[in-house]
Each structure stands twice: as C-alpha cells, then as structure tokens.
PyMOL Python script that loads the backbone (N, CA, C, O; Angstrom):
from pymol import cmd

cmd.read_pdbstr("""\
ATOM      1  N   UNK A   1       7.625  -8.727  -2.963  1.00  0.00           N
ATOM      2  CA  UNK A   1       7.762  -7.726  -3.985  1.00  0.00           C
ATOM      3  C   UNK A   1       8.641  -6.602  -3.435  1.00  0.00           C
ATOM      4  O   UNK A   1       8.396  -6.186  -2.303  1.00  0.00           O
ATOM      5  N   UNK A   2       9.721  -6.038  -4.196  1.00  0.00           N
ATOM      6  CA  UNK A   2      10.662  -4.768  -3.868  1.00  0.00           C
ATOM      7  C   UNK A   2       9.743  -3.866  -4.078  1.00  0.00           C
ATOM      8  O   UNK A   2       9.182  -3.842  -5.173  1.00  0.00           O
ATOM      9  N   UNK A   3       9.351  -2.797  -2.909  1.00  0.00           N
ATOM     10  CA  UNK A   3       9.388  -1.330  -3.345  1.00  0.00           C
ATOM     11  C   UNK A   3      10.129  -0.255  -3.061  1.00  0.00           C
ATOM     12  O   UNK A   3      10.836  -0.595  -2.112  1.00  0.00           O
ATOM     13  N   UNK A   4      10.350   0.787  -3.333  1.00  0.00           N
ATOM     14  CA  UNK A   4      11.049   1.811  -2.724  1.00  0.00           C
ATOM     15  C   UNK A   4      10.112   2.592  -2.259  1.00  0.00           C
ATOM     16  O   UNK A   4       9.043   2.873  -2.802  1.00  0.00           O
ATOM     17  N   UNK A   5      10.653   3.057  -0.917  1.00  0.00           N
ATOM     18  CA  UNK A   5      10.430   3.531   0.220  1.00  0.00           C
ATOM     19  C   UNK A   5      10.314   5.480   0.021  1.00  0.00           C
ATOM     20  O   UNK A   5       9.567   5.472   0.999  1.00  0.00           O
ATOM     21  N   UNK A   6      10.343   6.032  -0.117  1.00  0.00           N
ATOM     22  CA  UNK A   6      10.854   7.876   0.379  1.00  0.00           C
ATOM     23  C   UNK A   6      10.271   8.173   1.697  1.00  0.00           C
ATOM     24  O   UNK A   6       9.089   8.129   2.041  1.00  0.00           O
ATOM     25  N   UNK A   7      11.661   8.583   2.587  1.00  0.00           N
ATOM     26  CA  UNK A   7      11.137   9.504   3.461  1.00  0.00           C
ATOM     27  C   UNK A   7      11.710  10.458   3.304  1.00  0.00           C
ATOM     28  O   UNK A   7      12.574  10.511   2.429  1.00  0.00           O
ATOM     29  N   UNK A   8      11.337  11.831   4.326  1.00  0.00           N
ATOM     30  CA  UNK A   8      11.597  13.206   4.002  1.00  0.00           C
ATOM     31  C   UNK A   8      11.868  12.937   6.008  1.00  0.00           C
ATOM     32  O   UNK A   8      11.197  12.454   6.921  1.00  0.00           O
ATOM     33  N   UNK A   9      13.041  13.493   5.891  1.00  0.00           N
ATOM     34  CA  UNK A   9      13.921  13.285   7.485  1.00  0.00           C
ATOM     35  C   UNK A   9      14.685  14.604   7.691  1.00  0.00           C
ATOM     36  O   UNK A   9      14.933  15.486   6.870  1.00  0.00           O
ATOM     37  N   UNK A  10      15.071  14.493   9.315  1.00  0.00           N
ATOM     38  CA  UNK A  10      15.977  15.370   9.444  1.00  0.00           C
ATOM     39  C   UNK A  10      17.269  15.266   9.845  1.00  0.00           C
ATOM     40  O   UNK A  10      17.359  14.715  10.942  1.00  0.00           O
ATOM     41  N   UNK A  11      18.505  15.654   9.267  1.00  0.00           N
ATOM     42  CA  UNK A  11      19.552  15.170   9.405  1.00  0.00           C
ATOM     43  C   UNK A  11      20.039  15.504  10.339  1.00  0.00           C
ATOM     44  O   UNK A  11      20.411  16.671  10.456  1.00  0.00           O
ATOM     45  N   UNK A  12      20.255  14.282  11.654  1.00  0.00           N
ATOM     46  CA  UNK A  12      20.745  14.700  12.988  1.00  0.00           C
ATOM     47  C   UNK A  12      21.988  15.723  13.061  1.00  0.00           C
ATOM     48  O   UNK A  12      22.156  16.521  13.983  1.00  0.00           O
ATOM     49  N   UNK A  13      22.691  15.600  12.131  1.00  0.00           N
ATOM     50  CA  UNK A  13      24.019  16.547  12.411  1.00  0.00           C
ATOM     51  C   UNK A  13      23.433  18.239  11.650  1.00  0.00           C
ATOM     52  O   UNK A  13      23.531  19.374  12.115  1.00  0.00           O
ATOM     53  N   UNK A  14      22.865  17.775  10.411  1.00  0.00           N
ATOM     54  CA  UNK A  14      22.818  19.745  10.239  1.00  0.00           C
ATOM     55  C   UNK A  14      21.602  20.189  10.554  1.00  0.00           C
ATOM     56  O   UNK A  14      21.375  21.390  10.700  1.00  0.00           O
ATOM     57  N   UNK A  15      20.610  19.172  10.702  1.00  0.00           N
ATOM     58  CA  UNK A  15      19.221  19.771  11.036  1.00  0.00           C
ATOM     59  C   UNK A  15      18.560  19.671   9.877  1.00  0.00           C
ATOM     60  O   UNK A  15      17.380  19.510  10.191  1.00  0.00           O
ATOM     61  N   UNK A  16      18.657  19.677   8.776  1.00  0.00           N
ATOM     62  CA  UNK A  16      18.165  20.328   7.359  1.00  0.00           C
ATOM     63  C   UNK A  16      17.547  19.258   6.724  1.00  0.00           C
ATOM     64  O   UNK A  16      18.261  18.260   6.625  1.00  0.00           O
ATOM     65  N   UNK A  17      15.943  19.142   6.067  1.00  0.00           N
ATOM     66  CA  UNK A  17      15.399  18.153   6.000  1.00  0.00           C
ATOM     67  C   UNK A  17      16.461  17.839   4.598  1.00  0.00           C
ATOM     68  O   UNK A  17      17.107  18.565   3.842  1.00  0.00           O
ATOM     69  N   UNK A  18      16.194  16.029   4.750  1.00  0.00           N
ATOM     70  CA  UNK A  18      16.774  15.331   3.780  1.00  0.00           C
ATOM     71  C   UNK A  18      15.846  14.552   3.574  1.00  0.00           C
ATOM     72  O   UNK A  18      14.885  14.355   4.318  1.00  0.00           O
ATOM     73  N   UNK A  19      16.197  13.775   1.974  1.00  0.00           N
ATOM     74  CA  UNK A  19      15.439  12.686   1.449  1.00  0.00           C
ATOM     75  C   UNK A  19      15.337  11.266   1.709  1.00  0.00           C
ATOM     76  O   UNK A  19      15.075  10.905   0.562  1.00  0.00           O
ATOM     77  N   UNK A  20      15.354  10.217   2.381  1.00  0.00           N
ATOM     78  CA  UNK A  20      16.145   9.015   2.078  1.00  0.00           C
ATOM     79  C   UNK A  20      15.109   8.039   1.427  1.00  0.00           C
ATOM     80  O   UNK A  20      13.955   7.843   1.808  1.00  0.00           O
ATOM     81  N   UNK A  21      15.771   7.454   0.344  1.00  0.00           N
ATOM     82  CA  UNK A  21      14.934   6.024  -0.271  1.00  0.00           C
ATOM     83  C   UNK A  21      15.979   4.725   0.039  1.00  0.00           C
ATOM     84  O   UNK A  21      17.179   4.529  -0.151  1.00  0.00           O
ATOM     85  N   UNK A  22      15.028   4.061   0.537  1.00  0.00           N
ATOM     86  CA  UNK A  22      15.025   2.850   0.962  1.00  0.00           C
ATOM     87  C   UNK A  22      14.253   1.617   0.610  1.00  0.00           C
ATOM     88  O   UNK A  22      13.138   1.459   1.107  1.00  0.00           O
ATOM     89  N   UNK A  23      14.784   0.690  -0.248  1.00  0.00           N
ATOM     90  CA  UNK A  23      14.217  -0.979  -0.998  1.00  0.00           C
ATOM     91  C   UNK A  23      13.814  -1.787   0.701  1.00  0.00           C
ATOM     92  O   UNK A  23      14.386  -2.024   1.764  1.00  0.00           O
ATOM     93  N   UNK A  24      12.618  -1.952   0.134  1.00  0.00           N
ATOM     94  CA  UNK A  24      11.546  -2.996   1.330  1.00  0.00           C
ATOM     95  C   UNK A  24      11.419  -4.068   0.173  1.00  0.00           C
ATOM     96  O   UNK A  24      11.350  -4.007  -1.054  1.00  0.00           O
ATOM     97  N   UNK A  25      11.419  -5.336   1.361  1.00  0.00           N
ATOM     98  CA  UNK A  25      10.176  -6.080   0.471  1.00  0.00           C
ATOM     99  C   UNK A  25       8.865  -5.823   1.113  1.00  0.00           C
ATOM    100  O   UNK A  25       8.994  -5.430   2.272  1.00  0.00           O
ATOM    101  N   UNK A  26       7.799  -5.916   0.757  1.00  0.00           N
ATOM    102  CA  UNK A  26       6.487  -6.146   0.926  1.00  0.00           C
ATOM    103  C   UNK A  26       5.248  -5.963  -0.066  1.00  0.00           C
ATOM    104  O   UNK A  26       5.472  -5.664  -1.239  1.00  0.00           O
ATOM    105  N   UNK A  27       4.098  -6.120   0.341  1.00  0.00           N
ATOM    106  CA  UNK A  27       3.148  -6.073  -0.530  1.00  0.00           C
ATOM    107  C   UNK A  27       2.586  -5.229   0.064  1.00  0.00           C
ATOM    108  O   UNK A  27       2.604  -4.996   1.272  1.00  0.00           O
ATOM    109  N   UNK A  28       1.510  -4.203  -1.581  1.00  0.00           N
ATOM    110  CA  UNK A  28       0.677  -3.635  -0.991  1.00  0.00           C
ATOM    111  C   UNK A  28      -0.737  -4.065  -1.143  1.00  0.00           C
ATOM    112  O   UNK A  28      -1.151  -4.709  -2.107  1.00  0.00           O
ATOM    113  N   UNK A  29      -1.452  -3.671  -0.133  1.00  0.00           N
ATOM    114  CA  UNK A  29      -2.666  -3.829   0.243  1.00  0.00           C
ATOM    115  C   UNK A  29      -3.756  -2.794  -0.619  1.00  0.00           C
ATOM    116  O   UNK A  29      -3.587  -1.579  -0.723  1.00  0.00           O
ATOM    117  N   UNK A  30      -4.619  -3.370  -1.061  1.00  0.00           N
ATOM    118  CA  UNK A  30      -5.795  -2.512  -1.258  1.00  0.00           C
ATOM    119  C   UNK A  30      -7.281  -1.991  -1.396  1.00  0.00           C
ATOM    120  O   UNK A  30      -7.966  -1.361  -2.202  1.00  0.00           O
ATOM    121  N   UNK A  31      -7.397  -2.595  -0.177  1.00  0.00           N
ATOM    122  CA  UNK A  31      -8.237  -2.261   0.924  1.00  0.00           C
ATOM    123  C   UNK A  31      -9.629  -2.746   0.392  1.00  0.00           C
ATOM    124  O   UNK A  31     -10.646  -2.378   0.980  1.00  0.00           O
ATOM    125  N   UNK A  32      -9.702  -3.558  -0.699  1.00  0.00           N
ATOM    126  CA  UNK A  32     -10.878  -3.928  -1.185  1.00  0.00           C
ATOM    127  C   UNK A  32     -10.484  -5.755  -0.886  1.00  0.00           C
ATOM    128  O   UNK A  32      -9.475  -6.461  -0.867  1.00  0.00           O
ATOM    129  N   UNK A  33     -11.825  -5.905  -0.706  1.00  0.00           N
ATOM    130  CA  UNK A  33     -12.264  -7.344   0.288  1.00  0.00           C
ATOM    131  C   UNK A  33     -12.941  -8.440  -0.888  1.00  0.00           C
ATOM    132  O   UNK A  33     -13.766  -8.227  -1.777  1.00  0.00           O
ATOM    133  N   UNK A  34     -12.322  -9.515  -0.542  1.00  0.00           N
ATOM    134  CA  UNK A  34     -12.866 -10.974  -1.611  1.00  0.00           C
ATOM    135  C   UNK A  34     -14.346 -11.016  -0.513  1.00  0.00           C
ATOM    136  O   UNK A  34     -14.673 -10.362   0.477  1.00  0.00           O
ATOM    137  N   UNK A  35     -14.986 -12.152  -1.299  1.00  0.00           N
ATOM    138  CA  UNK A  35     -16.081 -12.641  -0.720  1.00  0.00           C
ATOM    139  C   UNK A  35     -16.198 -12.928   0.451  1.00  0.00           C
ATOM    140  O   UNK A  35     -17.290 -12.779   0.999  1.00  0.00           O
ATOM    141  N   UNK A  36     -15.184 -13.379   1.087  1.00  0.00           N
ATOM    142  CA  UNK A  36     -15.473 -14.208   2.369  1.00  0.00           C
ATOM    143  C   UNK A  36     -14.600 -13.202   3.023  1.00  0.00           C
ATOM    144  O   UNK A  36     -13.890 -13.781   3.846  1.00  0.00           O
ATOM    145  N   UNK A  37     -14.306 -11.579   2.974  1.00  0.00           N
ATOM    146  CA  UNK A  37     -14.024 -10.580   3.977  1.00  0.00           C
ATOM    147  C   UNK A  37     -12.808 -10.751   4.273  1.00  0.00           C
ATOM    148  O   UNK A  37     -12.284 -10.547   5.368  1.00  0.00           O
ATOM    149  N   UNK A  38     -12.047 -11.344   2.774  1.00  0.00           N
ATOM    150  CA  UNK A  38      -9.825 -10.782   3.023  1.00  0.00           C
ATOM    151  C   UNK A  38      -9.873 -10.066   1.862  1.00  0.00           C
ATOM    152  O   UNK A  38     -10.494 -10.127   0.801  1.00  0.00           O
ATOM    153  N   UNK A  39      -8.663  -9.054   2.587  1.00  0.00           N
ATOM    154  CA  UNK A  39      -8.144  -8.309   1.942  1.00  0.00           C
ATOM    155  C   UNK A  39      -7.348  -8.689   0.908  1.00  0.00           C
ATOM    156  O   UNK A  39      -6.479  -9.546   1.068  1.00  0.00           O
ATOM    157  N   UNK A  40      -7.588  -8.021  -0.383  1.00  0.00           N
ATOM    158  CA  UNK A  40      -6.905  -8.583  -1.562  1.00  0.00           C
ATOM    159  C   UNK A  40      -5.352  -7.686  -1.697  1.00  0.00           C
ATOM    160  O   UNK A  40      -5.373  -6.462  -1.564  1.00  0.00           O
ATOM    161  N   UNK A  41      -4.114  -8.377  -1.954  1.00  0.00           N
ATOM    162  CA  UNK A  41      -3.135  -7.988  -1.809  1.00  0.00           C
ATOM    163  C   UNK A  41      -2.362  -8.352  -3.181  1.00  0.00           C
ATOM    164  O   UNK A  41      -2.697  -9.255  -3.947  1.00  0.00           O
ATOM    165  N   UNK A  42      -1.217  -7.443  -3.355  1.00  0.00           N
ATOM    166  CA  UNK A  42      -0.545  -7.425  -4.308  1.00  0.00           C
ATOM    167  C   UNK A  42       0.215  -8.884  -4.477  1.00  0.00           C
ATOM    168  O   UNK A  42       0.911  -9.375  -3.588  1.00  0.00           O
ATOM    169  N   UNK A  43       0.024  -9.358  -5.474  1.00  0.00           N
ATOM    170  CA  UNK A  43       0.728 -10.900  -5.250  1.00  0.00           C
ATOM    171  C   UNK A  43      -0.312 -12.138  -5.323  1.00  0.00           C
ATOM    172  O   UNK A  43      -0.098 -13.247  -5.813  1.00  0.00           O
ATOM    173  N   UNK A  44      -1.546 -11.640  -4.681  1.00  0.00           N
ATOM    174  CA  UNK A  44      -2.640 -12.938  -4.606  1.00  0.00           C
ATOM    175  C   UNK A  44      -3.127 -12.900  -6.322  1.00  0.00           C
ATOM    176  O   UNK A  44      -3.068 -12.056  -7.216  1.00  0.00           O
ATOM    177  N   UNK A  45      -3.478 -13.890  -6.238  1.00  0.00           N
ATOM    178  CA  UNK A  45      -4.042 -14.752  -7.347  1.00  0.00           C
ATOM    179  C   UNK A  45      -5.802 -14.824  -6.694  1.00  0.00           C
ATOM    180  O   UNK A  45      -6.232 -15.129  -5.582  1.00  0.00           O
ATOM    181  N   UNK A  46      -6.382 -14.463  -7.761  1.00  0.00           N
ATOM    182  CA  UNK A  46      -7.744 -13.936  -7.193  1.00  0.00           C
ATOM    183  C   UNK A  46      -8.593 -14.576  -8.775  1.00  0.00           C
ATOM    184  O   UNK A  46      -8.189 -14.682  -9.933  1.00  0.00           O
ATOM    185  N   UNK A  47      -9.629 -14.828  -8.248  1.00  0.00           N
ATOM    186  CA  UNK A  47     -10.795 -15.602  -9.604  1.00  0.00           C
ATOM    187  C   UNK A  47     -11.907 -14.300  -9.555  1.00  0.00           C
ATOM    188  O   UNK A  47     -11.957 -13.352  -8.772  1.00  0.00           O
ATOM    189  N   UNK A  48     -12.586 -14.575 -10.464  1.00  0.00           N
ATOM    190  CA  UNK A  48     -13.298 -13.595 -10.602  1.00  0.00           C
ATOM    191  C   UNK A  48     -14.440 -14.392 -11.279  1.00  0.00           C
ATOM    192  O   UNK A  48     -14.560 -14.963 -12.363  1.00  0.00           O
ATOM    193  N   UNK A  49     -15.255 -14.193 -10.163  1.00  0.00           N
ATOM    194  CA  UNK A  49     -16.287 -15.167 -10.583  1.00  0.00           C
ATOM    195  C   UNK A  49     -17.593 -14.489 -11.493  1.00  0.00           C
ATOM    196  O   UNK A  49     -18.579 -15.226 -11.501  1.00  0.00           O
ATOM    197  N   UNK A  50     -17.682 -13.740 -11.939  1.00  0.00           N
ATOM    198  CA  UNK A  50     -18.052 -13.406 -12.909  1.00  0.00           C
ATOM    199  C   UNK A  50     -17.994 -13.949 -14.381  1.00  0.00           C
ATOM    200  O   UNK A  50     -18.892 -14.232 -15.174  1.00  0.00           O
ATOM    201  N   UNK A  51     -16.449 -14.001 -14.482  1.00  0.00           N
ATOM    202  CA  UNK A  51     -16.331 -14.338 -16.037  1.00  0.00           C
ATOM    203  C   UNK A  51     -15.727 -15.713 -15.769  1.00  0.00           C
ATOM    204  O   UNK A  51     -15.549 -16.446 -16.742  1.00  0.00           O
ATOM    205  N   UNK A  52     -15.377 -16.160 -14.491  1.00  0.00           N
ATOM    206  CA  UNK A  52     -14.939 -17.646 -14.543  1.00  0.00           C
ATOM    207  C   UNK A  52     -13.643 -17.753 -14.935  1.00  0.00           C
ATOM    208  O   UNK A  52     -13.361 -18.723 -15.639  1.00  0.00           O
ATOM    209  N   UNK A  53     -12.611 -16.818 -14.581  1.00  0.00           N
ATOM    210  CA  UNK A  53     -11.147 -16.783 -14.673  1.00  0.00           C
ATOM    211  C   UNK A  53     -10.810 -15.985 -13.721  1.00  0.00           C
ATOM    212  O   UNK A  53     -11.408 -15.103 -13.103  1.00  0.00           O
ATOM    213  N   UNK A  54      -9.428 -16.557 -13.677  1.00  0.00           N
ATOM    214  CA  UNK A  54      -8.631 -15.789 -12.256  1.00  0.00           C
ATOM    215  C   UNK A  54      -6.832 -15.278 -13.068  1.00  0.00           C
ATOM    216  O   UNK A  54      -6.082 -15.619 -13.982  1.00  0.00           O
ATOM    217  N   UNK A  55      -6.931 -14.303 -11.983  1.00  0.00           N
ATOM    218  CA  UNK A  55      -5.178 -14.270 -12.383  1.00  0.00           C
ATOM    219  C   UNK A  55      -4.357 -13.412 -11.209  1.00  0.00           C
ATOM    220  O   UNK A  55      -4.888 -13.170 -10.125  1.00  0.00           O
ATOM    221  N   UNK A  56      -3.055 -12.995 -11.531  1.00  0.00           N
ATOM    222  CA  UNK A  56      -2.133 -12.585 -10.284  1.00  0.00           C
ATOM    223  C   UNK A  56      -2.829 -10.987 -10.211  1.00  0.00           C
ATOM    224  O   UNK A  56      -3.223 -10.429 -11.235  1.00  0.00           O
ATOM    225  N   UNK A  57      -2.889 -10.538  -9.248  1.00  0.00           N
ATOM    226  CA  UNK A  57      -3.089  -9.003  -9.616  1.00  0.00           C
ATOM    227  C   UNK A  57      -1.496  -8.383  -9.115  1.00  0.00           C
ATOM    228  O   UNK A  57      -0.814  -9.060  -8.346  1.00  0.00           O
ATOM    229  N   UNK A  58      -1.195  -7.569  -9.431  1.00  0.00           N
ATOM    230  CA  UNK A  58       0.086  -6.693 -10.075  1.00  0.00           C
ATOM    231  C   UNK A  58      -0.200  -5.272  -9.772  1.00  0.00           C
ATOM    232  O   UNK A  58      -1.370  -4.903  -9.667  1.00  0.00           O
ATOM    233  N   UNK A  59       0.934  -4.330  -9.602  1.00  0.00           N
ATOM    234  CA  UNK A  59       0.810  -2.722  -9.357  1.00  0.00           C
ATOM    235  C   UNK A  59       1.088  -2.399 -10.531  1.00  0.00           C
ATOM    236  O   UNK A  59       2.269  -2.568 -10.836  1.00  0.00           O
ATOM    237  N   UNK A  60       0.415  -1.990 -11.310  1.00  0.00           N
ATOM    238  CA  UNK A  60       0.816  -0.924 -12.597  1.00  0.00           C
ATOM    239  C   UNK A  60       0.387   0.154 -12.944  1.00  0.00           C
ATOM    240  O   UNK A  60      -0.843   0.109 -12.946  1.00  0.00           O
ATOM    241  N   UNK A  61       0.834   1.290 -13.299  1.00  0.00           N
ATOM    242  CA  UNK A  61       0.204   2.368 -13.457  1.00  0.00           C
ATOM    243  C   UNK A  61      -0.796   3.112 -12.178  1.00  0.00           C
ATOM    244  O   UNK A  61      -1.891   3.656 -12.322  1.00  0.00           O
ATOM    245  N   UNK A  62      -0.056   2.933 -11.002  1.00  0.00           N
ATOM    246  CA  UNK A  62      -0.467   3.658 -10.264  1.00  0.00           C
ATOM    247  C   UNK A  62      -1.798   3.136  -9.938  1.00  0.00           C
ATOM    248  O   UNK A  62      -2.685   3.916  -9.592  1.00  0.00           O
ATOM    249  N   UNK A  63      -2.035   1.678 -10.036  1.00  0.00           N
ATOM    250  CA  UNK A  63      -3.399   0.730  -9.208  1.00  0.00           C
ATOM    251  C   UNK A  63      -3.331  -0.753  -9.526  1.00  0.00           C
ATOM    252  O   UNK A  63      -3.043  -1.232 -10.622  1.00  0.00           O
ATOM    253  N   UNK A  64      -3.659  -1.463  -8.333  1.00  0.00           N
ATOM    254  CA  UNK A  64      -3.599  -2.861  -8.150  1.00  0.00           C
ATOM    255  C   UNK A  64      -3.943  -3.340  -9.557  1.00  0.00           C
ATOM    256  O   UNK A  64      -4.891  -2.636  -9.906  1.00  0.00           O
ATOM    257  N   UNK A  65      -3.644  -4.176 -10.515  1.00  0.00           N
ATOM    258  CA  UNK A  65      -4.881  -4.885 -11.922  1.00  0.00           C
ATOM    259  C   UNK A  65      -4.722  -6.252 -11.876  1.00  0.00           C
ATOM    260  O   UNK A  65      -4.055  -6.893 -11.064  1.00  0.00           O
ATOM    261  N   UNK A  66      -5.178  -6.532 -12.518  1.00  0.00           N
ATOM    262  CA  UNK A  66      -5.650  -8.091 -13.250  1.00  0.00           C
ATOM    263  C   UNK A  66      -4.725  -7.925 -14.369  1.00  0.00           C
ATOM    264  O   UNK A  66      -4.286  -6.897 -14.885  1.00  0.00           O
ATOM    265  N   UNK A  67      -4.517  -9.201 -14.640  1.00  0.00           N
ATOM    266  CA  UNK A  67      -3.828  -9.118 -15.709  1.00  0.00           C
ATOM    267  C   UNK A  67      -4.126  -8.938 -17.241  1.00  0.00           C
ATOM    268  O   UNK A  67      -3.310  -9.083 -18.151  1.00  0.00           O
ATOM    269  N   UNK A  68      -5.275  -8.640 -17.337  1.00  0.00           N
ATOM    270  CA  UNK A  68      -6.556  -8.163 -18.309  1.00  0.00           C
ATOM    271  C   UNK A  68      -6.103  -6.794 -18.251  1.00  0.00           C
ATOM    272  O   UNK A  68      -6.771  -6.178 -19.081  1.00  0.00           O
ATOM    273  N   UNK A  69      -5.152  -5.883 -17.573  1.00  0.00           N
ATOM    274  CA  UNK A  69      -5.464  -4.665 -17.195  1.00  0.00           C
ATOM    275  C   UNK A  69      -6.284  -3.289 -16.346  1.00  0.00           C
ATOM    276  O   UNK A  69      -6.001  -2.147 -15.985  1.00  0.00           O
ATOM    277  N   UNK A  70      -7.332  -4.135 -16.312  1.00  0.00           N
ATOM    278  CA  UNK A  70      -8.600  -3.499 -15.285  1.00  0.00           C
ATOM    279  C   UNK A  70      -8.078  -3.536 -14.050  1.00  0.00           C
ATOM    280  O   UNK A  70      -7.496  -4.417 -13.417  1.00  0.00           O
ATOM    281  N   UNK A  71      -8.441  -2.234 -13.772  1.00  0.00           N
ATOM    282  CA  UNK A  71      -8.137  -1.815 -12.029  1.00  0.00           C
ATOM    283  C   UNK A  71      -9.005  -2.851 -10.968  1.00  0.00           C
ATOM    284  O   UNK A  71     -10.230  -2.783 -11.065  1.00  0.00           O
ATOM    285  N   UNK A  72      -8.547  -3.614 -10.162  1.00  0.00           N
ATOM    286  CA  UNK A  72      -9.288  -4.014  -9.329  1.00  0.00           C
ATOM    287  C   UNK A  72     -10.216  -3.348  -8.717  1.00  0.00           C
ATOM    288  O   UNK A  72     -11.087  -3.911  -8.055  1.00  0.00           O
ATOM    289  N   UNK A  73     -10.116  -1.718  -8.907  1.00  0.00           N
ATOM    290  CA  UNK A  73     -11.327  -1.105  -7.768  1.00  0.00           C
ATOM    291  C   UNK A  73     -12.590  -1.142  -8.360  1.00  0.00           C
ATOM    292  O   UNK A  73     -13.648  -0.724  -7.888  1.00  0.00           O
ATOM    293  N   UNK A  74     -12.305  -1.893  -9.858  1.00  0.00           N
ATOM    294  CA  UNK A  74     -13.867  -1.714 -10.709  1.00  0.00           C
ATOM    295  C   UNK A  74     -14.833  -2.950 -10.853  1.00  0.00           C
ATOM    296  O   UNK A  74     -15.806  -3.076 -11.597  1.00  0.00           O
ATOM    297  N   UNK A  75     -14.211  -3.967  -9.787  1.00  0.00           N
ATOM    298  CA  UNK A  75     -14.971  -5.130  -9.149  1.00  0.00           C
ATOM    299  C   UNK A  75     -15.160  -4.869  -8.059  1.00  0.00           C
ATOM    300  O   UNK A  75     -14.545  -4.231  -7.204  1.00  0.00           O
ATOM    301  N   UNK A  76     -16.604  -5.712  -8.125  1.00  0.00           N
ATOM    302  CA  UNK A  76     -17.689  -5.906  -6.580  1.00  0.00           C
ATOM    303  C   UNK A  76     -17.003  -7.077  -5.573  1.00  0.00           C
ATOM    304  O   UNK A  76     -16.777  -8.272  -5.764  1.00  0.00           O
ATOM    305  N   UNK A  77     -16.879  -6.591  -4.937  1.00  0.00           N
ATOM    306  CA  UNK A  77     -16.092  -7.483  -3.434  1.00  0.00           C
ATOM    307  C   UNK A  77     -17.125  -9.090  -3.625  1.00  0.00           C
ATOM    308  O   UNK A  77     -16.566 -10.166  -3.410  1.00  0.00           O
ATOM    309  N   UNK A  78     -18.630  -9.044  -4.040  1.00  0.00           N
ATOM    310  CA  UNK A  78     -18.911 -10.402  -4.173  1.00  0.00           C
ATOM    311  C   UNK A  78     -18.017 -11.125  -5.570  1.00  0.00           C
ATOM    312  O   UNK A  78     -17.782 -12.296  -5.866  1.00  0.00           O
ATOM    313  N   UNK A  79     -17.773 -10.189  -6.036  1.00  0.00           N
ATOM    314  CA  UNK A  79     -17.160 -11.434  -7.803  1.00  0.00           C
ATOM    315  C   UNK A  79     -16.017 -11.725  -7.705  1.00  0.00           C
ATOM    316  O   UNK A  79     -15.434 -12.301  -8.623  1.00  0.00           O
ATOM    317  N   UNK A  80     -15.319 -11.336  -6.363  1.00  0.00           N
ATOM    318  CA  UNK A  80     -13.953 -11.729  -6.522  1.00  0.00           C
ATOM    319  C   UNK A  80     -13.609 -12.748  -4.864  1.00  0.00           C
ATOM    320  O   UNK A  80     -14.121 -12.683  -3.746  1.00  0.00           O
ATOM    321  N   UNK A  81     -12.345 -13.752  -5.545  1.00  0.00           N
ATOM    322  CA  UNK A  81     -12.498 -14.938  -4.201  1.00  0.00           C
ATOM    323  C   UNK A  81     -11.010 -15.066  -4.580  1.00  0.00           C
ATOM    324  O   UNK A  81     -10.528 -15.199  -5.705  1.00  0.00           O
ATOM    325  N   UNK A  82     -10.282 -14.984  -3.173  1.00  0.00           N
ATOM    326  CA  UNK A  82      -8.715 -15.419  -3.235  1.00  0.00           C
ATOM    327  C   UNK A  82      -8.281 -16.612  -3.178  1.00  0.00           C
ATOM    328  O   UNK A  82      -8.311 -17.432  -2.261  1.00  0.00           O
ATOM    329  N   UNK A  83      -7.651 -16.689  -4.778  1.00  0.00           N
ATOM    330  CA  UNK A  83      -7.626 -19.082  -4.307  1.00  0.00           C
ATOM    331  C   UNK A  83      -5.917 -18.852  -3.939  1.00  0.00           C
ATOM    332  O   UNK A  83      -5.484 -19.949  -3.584  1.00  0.00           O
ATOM    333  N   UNK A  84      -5.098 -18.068  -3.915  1.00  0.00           N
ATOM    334  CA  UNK A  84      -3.531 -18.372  -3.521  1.00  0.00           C
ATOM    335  C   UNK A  84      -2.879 -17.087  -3.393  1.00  0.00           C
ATOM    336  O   UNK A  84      -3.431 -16.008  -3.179  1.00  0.00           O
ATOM    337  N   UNK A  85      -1.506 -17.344  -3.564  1.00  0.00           N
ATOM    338  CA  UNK A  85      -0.597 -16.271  -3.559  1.00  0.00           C
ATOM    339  C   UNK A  85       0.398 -16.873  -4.540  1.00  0.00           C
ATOM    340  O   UNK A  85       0.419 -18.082  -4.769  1.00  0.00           O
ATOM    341  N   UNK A  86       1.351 -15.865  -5.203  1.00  0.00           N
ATOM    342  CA  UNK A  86       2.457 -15.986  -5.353  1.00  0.00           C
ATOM    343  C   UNK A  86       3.145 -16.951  -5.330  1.00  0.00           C
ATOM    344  O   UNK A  86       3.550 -17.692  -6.226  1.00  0.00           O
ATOM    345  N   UNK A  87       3.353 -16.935  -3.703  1.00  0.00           N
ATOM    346  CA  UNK A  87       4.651 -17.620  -2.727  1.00  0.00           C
ATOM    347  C   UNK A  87       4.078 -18.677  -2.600  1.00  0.00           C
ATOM    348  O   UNK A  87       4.596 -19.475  -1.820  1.00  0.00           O
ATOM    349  N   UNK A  88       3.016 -19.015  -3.194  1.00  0.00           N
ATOM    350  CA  UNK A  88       2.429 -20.585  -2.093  1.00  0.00           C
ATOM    351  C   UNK A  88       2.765 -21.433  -3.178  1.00  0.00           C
ATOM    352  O   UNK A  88       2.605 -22.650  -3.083  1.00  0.00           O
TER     353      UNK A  88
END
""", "prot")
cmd.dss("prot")
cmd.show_as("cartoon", "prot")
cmd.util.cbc("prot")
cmd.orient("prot")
C-alpha cells in the first residue's frame, strides 16, 4: 500500500526547518491482535467469527475498517482470526 510520509527537517544549507513528503510502500499496523496473538495489518483479510464472514480491512477515515465500515477497534481480539493477505 502507498502512503505519504511528512517530515519536518532541517535544511543543511540554511538551517531553517523544512517540510519533506515522501511515497513509501508499506502497511499500517494496528496494534490490535487476532486470536492466536498476530497483529492485524492493513491489507490482511481477517474473518470475524462472530457473524461468520470475513473481509480485507482498509484505512479510511482516519481507522483501520472492515469493509462493512466498522472500525476494527470495536472488535474483541477473540472474534477476529487472520486467514490471508492481499499479496498472498
């Protein structure tokens, strides 16, 4: 996944803080744990054993979701189990 980067730097020649943004790939992490104690990441495909469906979770609006919309932080680390990724 592309994100952009901001740092706030100092410019070796005048001294004077500057901005720079910079495109990464990576995923983010968020810090909430599947059943068996991994970290669920932007990109995994996660079930939710609760309602007996799974889907990709995604960054939108400023928090990891389901594709239902619901913030991942409003599931219990037991109802959720990582069956893939993305890339696999």
């Amino acid at each position: 996944m592309k994100h952009k980067i901001r740092q706030r730097v100092l410019d070796p020649v005048t001294g004077l803080k500057v901005t720079k943004v910079e495109t990464v790939n990576g995923e983010l992490g968020s810090g909430i744990f599947d059943k068996n104690g991994r970290e669920i990441f932007e990109g995994d495909r996660v079930n939710d054993l609760r309602f007996g469906c799974y889907g990709e979770i995604s960054f939108k609006y400023g928090a990891l979701r389901f594709p239902n919309g619901h913030p991942l932080s409003t599931y219990g680390d037991e109802n959720l189990e990582i069956i893939g990724h993305v890339n696999d």
